[in-house]
C-alpha positions in Angstrom: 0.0 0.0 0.0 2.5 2.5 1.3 5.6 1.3 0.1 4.2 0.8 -3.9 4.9 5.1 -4.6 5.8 4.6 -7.8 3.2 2.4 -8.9 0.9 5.3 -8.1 2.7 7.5 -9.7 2.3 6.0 -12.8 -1.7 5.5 -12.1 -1.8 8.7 -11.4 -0.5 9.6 -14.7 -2.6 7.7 -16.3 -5.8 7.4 -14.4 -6.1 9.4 -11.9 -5.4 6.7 -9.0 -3.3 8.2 -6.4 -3.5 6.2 -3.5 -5.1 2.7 -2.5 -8.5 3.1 -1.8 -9.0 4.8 -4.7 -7.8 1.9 -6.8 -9.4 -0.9 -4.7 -13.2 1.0 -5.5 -12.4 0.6 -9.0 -11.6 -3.5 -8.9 -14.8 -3.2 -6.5 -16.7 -1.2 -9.1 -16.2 -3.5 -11.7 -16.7 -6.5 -9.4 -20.2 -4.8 -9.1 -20.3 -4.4 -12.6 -20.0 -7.7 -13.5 -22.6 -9.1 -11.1 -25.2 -6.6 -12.7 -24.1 -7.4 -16.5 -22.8 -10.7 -17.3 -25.8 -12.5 -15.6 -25.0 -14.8 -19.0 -22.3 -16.2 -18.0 -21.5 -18.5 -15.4 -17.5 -18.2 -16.0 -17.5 -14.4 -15.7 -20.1 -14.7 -12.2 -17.4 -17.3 -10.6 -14.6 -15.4 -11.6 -16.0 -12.1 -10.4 -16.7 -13.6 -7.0 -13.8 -15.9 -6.7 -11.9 -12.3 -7.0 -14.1 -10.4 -4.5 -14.0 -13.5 -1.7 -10.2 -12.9 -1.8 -10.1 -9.4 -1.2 -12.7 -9.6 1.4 -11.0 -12.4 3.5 -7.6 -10.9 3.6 -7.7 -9.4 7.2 -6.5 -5.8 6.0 -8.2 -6.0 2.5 -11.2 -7.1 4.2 -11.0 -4.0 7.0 -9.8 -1.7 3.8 -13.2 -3.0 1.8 -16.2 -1.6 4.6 -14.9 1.8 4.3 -16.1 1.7 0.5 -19.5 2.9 -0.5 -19.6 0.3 -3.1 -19.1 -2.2 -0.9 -21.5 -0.9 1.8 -23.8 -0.9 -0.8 -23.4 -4.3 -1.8 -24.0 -5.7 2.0 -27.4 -3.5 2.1 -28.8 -4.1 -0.8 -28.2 -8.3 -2.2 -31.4 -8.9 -4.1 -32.2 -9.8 -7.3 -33.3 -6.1 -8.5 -29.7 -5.1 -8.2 -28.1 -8.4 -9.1 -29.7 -10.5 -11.6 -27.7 -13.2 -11.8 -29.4 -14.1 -8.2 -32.4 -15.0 -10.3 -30.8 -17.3 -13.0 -31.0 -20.2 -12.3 -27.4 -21.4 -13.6 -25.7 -18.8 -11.4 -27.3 -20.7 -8.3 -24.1 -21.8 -7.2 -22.3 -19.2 -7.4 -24.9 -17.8 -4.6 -23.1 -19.6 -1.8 -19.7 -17.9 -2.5 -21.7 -14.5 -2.5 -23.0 -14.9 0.5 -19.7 -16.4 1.8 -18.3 -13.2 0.9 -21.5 -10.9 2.2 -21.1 -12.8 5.5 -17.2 -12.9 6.2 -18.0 -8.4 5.8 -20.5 -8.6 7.8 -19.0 -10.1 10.7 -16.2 -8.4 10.4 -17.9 -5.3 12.2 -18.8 -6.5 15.6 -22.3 -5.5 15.5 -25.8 -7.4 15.9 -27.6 -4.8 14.5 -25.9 -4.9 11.1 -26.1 -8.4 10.7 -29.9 -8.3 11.1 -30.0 -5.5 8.8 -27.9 -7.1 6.5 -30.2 -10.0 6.8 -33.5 -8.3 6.1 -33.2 -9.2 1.9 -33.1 -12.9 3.5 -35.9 -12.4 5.8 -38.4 -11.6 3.6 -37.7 -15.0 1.6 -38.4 -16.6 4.3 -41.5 -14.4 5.1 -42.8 -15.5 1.8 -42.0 -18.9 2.3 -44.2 -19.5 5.7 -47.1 -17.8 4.2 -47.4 -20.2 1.5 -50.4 -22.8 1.9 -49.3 -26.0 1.5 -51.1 -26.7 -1.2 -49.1 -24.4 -3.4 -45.5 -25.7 -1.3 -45.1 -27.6 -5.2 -45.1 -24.4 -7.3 -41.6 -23.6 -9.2 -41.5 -20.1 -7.5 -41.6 -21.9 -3.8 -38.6 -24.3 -5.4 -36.0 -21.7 -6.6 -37.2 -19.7 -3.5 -35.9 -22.5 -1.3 -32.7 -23.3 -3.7 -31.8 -20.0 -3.4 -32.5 -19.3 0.1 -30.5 -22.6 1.0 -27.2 -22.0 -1.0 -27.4 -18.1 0.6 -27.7 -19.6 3.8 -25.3 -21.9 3.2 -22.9 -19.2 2.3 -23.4 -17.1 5.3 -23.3 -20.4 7.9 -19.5 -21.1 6.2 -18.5 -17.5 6.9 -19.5 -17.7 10.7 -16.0 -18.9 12.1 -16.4 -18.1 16.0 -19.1 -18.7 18.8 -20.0 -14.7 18.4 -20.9 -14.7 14.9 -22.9 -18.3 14.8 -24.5 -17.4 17.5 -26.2 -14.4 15.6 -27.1 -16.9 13.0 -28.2 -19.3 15.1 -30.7 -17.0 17.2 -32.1 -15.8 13.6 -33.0 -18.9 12.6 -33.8 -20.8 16.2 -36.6 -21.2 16.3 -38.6 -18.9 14.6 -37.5 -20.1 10.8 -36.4 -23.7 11.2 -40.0 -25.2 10.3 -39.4 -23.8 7.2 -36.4 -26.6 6.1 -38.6 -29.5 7.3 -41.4 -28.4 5.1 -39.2 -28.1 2.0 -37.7 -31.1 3.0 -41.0 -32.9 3.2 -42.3 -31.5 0.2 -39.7 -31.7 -2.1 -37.6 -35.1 -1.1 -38.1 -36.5 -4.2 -36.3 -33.6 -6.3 -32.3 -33.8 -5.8 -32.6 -29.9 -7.5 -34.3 -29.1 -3.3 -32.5 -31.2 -1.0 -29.0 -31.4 -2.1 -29.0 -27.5 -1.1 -30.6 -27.6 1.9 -29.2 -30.7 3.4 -25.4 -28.8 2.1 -26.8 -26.3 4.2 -27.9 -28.1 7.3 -24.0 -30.1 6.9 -22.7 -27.0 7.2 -25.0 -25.4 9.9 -24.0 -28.4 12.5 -20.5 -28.5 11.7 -18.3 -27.1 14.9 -15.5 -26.0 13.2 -13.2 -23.9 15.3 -15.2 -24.4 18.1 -18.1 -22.1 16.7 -20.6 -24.3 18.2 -19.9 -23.8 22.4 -23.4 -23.1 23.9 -23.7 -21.8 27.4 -23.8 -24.8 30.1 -27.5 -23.8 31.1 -28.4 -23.7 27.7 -30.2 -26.0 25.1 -29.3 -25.4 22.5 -26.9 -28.1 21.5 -29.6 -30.5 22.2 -32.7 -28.3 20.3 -30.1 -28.4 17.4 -29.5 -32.2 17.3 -33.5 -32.7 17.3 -33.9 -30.1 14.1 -31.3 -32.5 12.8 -32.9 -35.7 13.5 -36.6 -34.5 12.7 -35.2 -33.6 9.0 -33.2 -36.9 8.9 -36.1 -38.7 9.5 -38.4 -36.7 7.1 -36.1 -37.2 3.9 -34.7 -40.5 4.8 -38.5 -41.9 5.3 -39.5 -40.4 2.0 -36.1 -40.9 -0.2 -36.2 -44.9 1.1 -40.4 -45.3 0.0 -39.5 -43.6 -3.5 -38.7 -46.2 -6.9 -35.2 -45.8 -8.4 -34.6 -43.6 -11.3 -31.9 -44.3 -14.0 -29.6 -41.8 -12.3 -29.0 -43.4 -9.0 -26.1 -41.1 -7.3 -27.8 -37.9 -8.0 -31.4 -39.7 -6.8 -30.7 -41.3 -3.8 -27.1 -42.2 -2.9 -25.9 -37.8 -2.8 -28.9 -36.8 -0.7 -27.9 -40.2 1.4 -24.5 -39.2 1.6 -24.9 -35.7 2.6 -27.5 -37.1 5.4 -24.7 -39.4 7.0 -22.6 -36.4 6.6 -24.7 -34.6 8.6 -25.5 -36.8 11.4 -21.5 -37.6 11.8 -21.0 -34.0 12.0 -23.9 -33.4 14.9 -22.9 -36.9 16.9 -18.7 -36.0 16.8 -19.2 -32.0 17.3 -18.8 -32.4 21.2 -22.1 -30.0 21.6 -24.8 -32.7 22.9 -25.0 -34.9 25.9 -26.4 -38.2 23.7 -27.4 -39.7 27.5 -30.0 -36.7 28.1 -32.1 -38.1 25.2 -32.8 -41.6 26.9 -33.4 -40.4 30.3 -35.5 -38.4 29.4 -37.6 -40.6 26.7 -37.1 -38.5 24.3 -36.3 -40.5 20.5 -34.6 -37.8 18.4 -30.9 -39.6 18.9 -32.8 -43.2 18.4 -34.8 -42.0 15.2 -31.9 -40.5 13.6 -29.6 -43.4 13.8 -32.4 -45.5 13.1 -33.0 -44.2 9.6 -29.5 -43.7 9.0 -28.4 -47.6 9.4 -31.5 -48.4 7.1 -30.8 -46.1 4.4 -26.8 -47.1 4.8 -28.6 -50.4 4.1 -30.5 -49.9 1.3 -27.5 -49.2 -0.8 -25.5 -52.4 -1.9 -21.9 -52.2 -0.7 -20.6 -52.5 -3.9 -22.1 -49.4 -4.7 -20.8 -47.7 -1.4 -17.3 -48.9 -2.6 -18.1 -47.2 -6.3 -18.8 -43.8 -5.0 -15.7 -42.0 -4.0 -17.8 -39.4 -2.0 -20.4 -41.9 -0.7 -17.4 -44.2 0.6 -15.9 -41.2 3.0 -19.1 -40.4 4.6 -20.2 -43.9 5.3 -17.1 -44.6 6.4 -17.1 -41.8 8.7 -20.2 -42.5 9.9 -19.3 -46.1 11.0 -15.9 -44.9 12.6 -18.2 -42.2 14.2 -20.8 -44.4 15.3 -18.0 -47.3 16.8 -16.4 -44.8 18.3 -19.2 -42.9 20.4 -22.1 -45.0 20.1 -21.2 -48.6 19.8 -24.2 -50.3 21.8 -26.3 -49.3 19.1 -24.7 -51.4 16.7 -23.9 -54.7 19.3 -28.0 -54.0 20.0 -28.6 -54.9 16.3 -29.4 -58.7 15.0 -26.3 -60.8 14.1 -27.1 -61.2 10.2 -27.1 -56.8 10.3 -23.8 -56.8 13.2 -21.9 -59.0 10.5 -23.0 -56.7 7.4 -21.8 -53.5 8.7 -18.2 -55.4 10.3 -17.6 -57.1 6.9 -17.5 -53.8 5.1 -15.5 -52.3 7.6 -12.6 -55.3 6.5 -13.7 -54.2 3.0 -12.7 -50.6 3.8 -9.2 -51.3 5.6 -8.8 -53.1 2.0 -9.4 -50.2 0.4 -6.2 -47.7 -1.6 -7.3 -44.6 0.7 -5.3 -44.5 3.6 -7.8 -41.6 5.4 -10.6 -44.3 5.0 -8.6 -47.6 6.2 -7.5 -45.1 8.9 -11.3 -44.9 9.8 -12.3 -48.5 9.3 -9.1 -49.2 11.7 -10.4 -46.6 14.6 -13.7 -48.6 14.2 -12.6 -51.7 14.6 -10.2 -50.9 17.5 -13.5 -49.6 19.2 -15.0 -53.1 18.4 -11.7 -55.3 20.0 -11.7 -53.1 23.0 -15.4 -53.2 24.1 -15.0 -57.4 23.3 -11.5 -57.1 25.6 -12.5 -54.8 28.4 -16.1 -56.8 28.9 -15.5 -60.0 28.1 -12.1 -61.1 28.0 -11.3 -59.4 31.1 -14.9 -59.2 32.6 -16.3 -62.5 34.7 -19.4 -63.0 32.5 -20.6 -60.3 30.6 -23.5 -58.4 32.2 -24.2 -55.5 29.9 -26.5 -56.1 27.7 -24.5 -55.0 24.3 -21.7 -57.0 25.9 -24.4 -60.3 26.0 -25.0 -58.9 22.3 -21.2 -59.1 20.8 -20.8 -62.7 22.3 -23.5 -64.0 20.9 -22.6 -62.0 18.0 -18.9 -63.5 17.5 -20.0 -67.2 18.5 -22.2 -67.0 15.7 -19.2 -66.3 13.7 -16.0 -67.3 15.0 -14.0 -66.3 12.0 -14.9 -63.0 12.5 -11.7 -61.6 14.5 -9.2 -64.0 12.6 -10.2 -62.9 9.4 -9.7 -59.1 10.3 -6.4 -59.7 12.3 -5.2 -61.6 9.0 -6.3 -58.7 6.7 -4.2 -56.2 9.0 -1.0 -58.1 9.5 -1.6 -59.1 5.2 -1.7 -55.1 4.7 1.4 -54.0 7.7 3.5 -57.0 5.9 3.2 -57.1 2.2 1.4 -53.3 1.7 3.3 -50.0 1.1 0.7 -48.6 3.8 1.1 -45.4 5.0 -1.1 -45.7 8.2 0.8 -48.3 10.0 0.3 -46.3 13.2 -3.7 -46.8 12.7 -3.8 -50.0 11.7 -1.2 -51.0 14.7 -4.0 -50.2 17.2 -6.8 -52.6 16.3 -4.2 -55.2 15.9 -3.2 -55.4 19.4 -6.8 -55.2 20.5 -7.5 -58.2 18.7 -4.3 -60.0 19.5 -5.0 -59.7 22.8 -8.7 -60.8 22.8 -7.3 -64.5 22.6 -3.8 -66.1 22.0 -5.8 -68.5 20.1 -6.2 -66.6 17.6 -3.1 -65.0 17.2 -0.8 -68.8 17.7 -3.5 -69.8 14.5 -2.7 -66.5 12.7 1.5 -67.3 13.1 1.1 -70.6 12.0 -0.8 -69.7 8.7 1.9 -66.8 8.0 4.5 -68.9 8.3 3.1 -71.9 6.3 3.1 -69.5 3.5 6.9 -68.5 3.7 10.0 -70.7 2.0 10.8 -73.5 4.8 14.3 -71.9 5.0 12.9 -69.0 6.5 10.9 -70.2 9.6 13.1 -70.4 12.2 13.9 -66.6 11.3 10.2 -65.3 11.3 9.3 -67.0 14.2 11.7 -65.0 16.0 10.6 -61.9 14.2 7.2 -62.8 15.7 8.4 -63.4 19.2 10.2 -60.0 19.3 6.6 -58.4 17.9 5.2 -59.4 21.4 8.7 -58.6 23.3 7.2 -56.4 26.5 4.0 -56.1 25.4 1.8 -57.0 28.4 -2.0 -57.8 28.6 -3.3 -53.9 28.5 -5.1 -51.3 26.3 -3.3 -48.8 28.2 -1.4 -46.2 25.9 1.7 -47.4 27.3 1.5 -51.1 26.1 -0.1 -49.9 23.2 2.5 -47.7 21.8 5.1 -50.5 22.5 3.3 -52.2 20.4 3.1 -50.0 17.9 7.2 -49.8 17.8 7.8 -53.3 17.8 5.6 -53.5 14.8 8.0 -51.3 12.8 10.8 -53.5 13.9 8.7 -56.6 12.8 7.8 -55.1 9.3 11.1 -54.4 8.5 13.0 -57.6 10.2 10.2 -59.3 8.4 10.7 -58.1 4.6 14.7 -58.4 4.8 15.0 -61.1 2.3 
């Protein structure tokens, strides 16, 4: 700014632009320009706003930007009368990063009162919206109404990066506008066009990034959220599991499915609910949603969950997620169900993606330790989901063999770049019997030259070389290093 005289000098010259804000209203003026003009092109709209989101979220751009008419203008005044391209409908997208942008200047002034303001174009959308009989909730104007309203919102909840600023979002839509997205939910599941938007926007509405979403200990809120979630979980995964298949499966069924376990994983791992609060008191809004979610998880073959690069993370997710925090609800399930959703989890440490073997290893740690804990170590099990997961595994023995196999099959013979994940579910399950583990040495080693026994059965006795029987993270890490001597003593032809 300062320091760049002689480029001024030469603007000067030639246009008059002697000092910074004089030149940043003229890439804001034709920012504005474009968003009035070009409403026919998409590529001129993305640029255009790809440019202003940059300015505005540098911290002194951003600062430099509010003192601009142009720019004040802009936060006052987003509606379609002085941008067009907010009502074509092939610009739709490019609403989000508008709003993004709107949002990250708006809460860059501290102040309550401009951010309602600022809201007010918003507002009357939604206004509109909750006057509408529902009779008429299947007119086009109610649909790009809600597509628009959802990718705006969706835009301003990713620019809310602190507890201040999502509060002020979250006390204008709680709880005065939030029927609003289980109506359009209700009404429209059956057009991707609807609910891909509004469940992006609900995804990004629960997601606790930078800690945005700590709630006062007296209050609610955490808990009012989760049952918004659940209710519109329950509303589009009830419809979108009744409706026939169409020809285009993924955009259908299996995006809006992803995008709902997406959502759900979010609200359960965001740290913002007590989950126990919801079965003292009776209450089935954590029940319902994980309900619907394992049947529409189910409804998809897995071969299809495997095809689907974006379905595979957030069903992956979901399972680590769901082991992880909530594992009763998945011993509580029938065996035939319990063995489906383990076997994929085997199918998903397979897998080339190290993030999502990573996962399906966290999961399956979860799984070993509970089995350990309650019933290796326990007298007889008593829990309930403890009674569950015997019953479970003596129904199928292999179960924990097979898996153990898999993992020592990737660590040994796999370039695998998680060996530190996949080390932790191994020593769970080697430690749930030596059974298992003896069988597991004796299978390796039939499958090496002769010659080379004597030499691997030391590499396997060193593998276990201090490890005691623990899930502390003492012993565990031990582990973990003796397993990197093991791989490596192991390949050394």
């Amino acid at each position: 700014m300062h320091s760049s005289k002689q480029l001024y000098a030469r603007l000067s010259e030639l246009l008059g632009l002697h000092d910074h804000l004089l030149l940043l209203n003229v890439i804001v003026g034709k920012i504005a320009t474009n968003l009035k003009c070009y409403t026919q092109s998409e590529e001129v709209i993305d640029h255009t706003l790809s440019m202003f989101l940059e300015l505005a979220s540098g911290y002194m751009t951003g600062k430099l930007l509010l003192k601009l008419d142009t720019v004040k203008f802009i936060i006052a005044h987003h509606t379609k009368e002085h941008f067009p391209f907010l009502e074509e409908y092939r610009c739709s997208r490019s609403r989000t990063t508008f709003y993004y942008t709107i949002g990250w200047l708006i809460f860059m002034e501290d102040s309550p009162v401009k951010f309602k303001s600022s809201m007010e174009p918003l507002l009357q959308v939604f206004i509109s919206l909750e006057s509408t009989p529902d009779a008429m909730f299947r007119a086009d104007t109610v649909k790009y109404a809600l597509i628009g309203l959802m990718r705006d919102l969706r835009g301003i909840a990713m620019a809310t990066n602190s507890r201040r600023t999502y509060g002020l979002l979250f006390d204008w839509l709680y709880p005065t506008h939030m029927p609003v997205l289980l109506k359009g939910i209700s009404h429209w599941a059956d057009t991707p066009e609807v609910t891909t938007p509004l469940l992006k926007f609900m995804a990004e509405f629960v997601l606790n990034k930078a800690q945005r979403l700590t709630f006062d200990s007296s209050s609610p809120n955490g808990i009012l959220l989760f049952r918004e979630v659940s209710k519109l979980l329950v509303a589009y995964g009830s419809r979108i599991l009744s409706l026939p298949n169409a020809s285009d499966i993924y955009a259908f069924k299996y995006k809006g499915i992803w995008i709902s376990l997406t959502i759900l994983s979010r609200a359960l791992a965001g740290n913002y609910v007590n989950f126990g609060v919801f079965e003292l008191y009776g209450d089935r809004a954590l029940a319902d949603a994980l309900d619907i979610a394992l049947k529409m998880t189910l409804s998809i073959p897995l071969a299809d969950i495997l095809a689907y690069r974006k379905l595979t993370r957030a069903y992956f997710a979901f399972l680590e997620v769901l082991f992880n925090s909530h594992i009763v609800f998945i011993l509580n399930l029938d065996t035939n169900t319990f063995m489906h959703i383990v076997g994929s989890l085997e199918s998903g440490l397979k897998g080339l993606d190290a993030n999502i073997s990573s996962q399906c290893a966290s999961a399956v740690d979860s799984l070993a330790a509970f089995y350990f804990n309650n019933i290796t170590m326990g007298e007889a099990p008593t829990l309930p989901a403890a009674i569950n997961l015997a019953r479970h595994i003596s129904e199928c023995p292999s179960l924990f063999p097979e898996i153990l196999k898999t993992l020592f099959e990737i660590v040994l013979f796999e370039d695998c770049g998680n060996q530190w994940s996949l080390s932790r579910p191994m020593l769970s399950l080697i430690l749930i019997s030596e059974q298992i583990f003896t069988d597991l040495k004796a299978r390796i080693l039939a499958a090496q030259p002769v010659d080379q026994h004597q030499r691997l059965a030391l590499c396997f006795d060193k593998l276990m070389a201090d490890v005691t029987r623990s899930l502390d993270s003492k012993n565990r890490d031990k582990f973990t290093q003796n397993l990197t001597v093991f791989r490596h003593d192991f390949r050394v032809k």
